[in-house]
N, C-alpha and C positions, 0 to 999 in steps of 0.2 A: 645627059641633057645638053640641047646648046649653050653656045656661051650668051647668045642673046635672051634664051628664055631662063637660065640661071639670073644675070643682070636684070629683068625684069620684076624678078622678086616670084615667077611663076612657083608655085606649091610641087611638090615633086611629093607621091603618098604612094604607098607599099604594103601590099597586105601581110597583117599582121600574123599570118602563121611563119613567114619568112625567115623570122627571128627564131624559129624552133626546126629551121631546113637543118637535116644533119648531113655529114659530109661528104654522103652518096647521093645527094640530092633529093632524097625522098623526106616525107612530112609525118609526124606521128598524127593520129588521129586528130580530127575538128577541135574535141572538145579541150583538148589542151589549149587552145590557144585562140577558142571561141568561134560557137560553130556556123557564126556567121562571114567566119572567114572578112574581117571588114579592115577596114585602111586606116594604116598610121601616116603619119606626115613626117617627113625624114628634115628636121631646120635643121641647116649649116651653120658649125658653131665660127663666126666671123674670125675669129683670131686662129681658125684651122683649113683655111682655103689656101693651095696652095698650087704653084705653076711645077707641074715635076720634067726636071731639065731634063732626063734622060728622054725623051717624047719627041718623036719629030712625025707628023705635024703636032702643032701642040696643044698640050690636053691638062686641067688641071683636074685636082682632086681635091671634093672640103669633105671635111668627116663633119659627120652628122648624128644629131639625138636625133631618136625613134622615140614622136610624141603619140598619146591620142590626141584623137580628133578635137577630143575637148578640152584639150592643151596641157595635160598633166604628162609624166614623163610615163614612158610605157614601161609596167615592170617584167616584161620581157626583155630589156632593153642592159645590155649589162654595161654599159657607157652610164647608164642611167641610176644604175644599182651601185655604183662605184660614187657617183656625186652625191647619192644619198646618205652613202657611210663618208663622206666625207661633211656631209651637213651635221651630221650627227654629232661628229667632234665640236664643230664648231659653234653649235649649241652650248658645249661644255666647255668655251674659251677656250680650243683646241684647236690645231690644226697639225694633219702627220706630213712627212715627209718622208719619200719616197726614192731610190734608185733602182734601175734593174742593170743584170748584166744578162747580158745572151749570147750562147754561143751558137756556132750553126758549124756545117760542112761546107766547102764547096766541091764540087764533083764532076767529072765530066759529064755529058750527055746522058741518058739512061734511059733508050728506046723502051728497053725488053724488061715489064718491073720484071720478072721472073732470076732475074742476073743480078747478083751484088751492084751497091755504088761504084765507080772507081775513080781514083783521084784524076785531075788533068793530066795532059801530059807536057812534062817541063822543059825549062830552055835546054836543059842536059838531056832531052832526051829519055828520063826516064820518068815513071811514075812515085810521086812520094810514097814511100814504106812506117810511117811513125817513128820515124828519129827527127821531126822536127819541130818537137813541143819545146816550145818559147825560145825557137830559133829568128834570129834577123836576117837569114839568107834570102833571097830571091831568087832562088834556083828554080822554085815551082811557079815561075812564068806567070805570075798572079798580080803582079804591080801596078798593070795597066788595070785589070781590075778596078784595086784596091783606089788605086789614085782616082778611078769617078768617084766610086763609093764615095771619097772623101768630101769632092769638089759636090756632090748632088747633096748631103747630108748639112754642107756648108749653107747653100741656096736656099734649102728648106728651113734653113734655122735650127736643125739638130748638133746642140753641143755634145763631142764626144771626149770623154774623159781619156781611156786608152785602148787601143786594140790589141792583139795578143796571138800568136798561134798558141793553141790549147793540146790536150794532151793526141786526142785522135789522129786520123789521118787525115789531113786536108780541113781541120778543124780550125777553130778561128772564135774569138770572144771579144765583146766590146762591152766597156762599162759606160752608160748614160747618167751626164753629171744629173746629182739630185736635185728636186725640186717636188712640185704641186704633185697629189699621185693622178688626176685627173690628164694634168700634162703630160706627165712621162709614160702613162700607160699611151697616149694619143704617138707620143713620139716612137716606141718603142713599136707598136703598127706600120707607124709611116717607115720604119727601118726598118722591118720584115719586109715590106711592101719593096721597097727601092732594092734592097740586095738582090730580090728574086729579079726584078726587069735589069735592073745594071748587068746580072750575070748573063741574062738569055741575049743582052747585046753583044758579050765577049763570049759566047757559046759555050759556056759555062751553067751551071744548074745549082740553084744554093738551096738547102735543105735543112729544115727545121723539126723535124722529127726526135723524139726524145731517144731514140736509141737506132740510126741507122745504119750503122756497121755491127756486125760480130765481134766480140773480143775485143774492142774498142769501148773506150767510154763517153758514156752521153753527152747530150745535150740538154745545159740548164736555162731557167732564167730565174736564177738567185732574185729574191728581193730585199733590198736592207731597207729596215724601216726605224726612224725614229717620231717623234711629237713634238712639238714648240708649243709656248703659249702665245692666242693673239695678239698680235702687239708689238710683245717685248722679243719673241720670238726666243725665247729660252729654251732651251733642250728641259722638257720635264722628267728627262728620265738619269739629270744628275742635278745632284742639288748644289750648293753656292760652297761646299769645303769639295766639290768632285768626284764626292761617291754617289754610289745608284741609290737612287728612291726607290718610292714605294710605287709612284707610277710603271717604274721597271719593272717592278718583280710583278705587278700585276698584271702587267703587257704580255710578257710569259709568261706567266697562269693562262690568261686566255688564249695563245695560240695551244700550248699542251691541251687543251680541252676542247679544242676546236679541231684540230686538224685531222683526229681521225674521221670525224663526221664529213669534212672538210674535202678529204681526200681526192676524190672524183671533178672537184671543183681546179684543183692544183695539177692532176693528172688524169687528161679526160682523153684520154685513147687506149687503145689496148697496147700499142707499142711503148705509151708511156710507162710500165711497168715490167719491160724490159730493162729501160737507164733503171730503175727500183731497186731489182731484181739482184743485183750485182752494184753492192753498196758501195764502193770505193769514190769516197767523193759527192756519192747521190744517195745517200740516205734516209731512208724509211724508216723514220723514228718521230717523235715530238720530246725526243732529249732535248737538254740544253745545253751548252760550254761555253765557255772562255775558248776561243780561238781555237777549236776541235771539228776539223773536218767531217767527222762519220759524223756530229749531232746533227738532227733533222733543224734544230734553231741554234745558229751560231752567234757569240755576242764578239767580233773581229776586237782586234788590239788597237786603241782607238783612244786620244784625250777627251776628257770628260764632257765636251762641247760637242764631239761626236759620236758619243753612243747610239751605239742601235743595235736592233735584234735584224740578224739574216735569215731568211727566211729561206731554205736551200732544196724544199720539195719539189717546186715547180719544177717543170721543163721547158724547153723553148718552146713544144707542140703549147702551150697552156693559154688563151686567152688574156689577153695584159688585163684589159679590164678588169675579167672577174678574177685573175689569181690576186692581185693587186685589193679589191674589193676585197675578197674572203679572206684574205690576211688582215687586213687594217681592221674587220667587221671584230676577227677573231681577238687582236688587242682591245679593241676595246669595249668588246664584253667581259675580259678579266678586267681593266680599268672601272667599269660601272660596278661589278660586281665585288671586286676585290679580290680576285682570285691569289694563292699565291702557289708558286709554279713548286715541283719537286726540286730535289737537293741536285746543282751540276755536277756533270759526270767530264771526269777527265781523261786522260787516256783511253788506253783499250778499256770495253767495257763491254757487256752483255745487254740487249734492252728489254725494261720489264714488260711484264705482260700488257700492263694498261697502258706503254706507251709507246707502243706498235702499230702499225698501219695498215689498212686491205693493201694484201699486195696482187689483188688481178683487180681490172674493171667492174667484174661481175659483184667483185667482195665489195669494193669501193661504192658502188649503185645501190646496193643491199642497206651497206652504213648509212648513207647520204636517204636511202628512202625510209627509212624507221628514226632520223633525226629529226626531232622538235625545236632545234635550238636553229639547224640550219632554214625554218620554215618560216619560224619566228623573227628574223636576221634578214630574210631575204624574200620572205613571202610565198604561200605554196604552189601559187599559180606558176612565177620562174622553178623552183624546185620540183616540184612534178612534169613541170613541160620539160625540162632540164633533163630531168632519170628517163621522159620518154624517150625525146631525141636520141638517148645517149644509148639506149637500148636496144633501138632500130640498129644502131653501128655495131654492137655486140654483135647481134644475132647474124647481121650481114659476116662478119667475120667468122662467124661458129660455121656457117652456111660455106665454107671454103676449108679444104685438104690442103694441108701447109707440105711443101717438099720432105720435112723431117719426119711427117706421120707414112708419107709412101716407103722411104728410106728406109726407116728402122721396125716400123709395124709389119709392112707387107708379107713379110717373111715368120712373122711369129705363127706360134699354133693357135 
């Protein structure tokens, strides 16, 4: 839109199947998403309008709710479905709070998808090999990079806690100070959004994919969540001597009971069950621990003022919004209900049976489409436009010979 008919207050409307386009660009049937095909109104939320520095000429961007016409929020809309489960707390003198971390790659170019990523190439001359997880060197030629990132993330008001090189190759993590989950899912877009353009200015390519190297390890975006009450702004999940309540142990009861139905919501691609696949760090489970890597919910080492449960299934492929939504939904359905979670597991461990996770898309779609709880929580009009969409991307995939099936089948009897 221009910037004159933006300033005019002009209505900017988008039909309503848009919100169910899957990543190939194609639409699942009318009926999901009303088969008159009719128009939502995209309002700018004011305090999300923003000049993005990297832009010459210059172009800003507001993130916007996807209303109906008749002004209620669209429950397609999972910007929409996130400030519901956040009304919902706050109905109950609540309100949660929220951090994510993300990590990503950066890579060089990568005309031919057919060919591995590969890293840049560095001031030495050579390609990083993964010997430089949570190194400070700058030998991988990345600085000028990093230093817009910093300066454009500055401009937009994006507070960054810490950045990190991570375990991969040419891998990279940032943790976003916590705050509103409304907020931070907003901000965490706008820094997916900005890494991708900063990089394509230094000929660089950033990648959020939950598993895009081999033999390497994913890509997350951890969630750590805690609750205050209005107000006083008290962490409820410790009480005034500094041990956990009973808000806590409820909070995990309802993720464990959630996340398998869940699944699909936290990990909506087929590559996302690659990072799965190969549990080291990304975990497919709804365990829970004390400060234990493989659990799917981690409770970090932390004073009593900041407890919280991590939330460690997502990936970075995952929607902030809705992984954000369906984790807070999931606490506080053990909150309303009173669930209370199974016994923590420590160390090495086996996971039981009920609390294991789809681990392909197809299983994941299966659980999420026989759940009443995820239908009930989020409503089934999103939840069945949700399994179609996501369906159309299955089959597109099914619909392709991967290198490995030529490779290693071609030659069998």
């Amino acid at each position: 839109m221009s910037a004159e008919g933006f300033l005019e207050g002009r209505r900017l409307q988008m039909a309503r199947g848009v919100l169910l386009q899957c990543i190939m660009g194609g639409y699942p049937p009318s009926r999901f998403y009303g088969s008159d095909d009719g128009d939502l109104a995209l309002v700018p939320d004011p305090q999300q309008i923003h000049r993005l520095p990297w832009s010459h000429p210059p172009r800003a961007l507001a993130i916007c709710d996807a209303d109906e016409l008749s002004g209620e929020s669209s429950p397609l809309s999972t910007r929409g479905q996130l400030k519901a489960i956040v009304a919902r707390y706050a109905a109950l003198g609540l309100a949660p709070v929220v951090a994510t971390e993300l990590e990503f790659f950066v890579f060089a170019p990568n005309a031919d998808p057919t060919q591995p990523f590969r890293p840049p190439v560095g001031l030495d001359g050579r390609r990083e090999d993964g010997q430089s997880a949570f190194s400070i060197s700058s030998n991988n030629g990345l600085r000028p990079f990093f230093n817009e990132v910093y300066e454009c993330m500055a401009t937009l008001g994006l507070p960054r806690d810490t950045f990190m090189h991570e375990m991969g190759v040419s891998q990279f993590e940032i943790n976003l100070l916590h705050g509103d989950p409304v907020l931070l899912a907003d901000q965490t877009f706008l820094f997916k959004h900005l890494l991708k353009e900063v990089a394509l200015k230094h000929g660089l390519i950033v990648v959020c994919m939950a598993k895009p190297l081999a033999h390497t390890p994913g890509s997350s975006m951890h969630i750590h969540q805690s609750v205050v009450e209005l107000g006083s702004g008290r962490n409820v999940f410790s009480d005034e001597a500094g041990e956990p309540t009973a808000a806590f142990r409820h909070f995990i009861g309802g993720q464990q009971a959630c996340m398998a139905d869940f699944t699909a919501l936290f990990a909506p691609n087929v590559n996302s069950y690659h990072r799965l696949c190969h549990p080291f760090a990304s975990p497919n489970n709804a365990c829970w621990s004390h400060d234990n890597r493989s659990a799917g919910l981690r409770i970090p080492a932390s004073s009593p003022e900041a407890r919280r449960v991590e939330n460690r299934l997502p990936g970075a492929d995952a929607n902030p919004y809705l992984a954000i939504a369906a984790s807070l939904a999931a606490g506080l359905y053990g909150i309303e209900n009173r669930l209370e979670p199974g016994a923590a597991i420590q160390g090495e461990f086996e996971v039981p049976d009920n609390l294991s996770l789809p681990c392909t898309l197809h299983a994941a779609l299966e659980r999420l489409k026989r759940s009443h709880l995820a239908k009930e929580l989020f409503g089934a009009e999103f939840i069945e436009g949700y399994i179609a969409s996501k369906t159309l991307e299955l089959t597109s995939f099914f619909d392709e010979i991967t290198p490995w099936e030529r490779r290693v089948l071609a030659a069998q009897a």
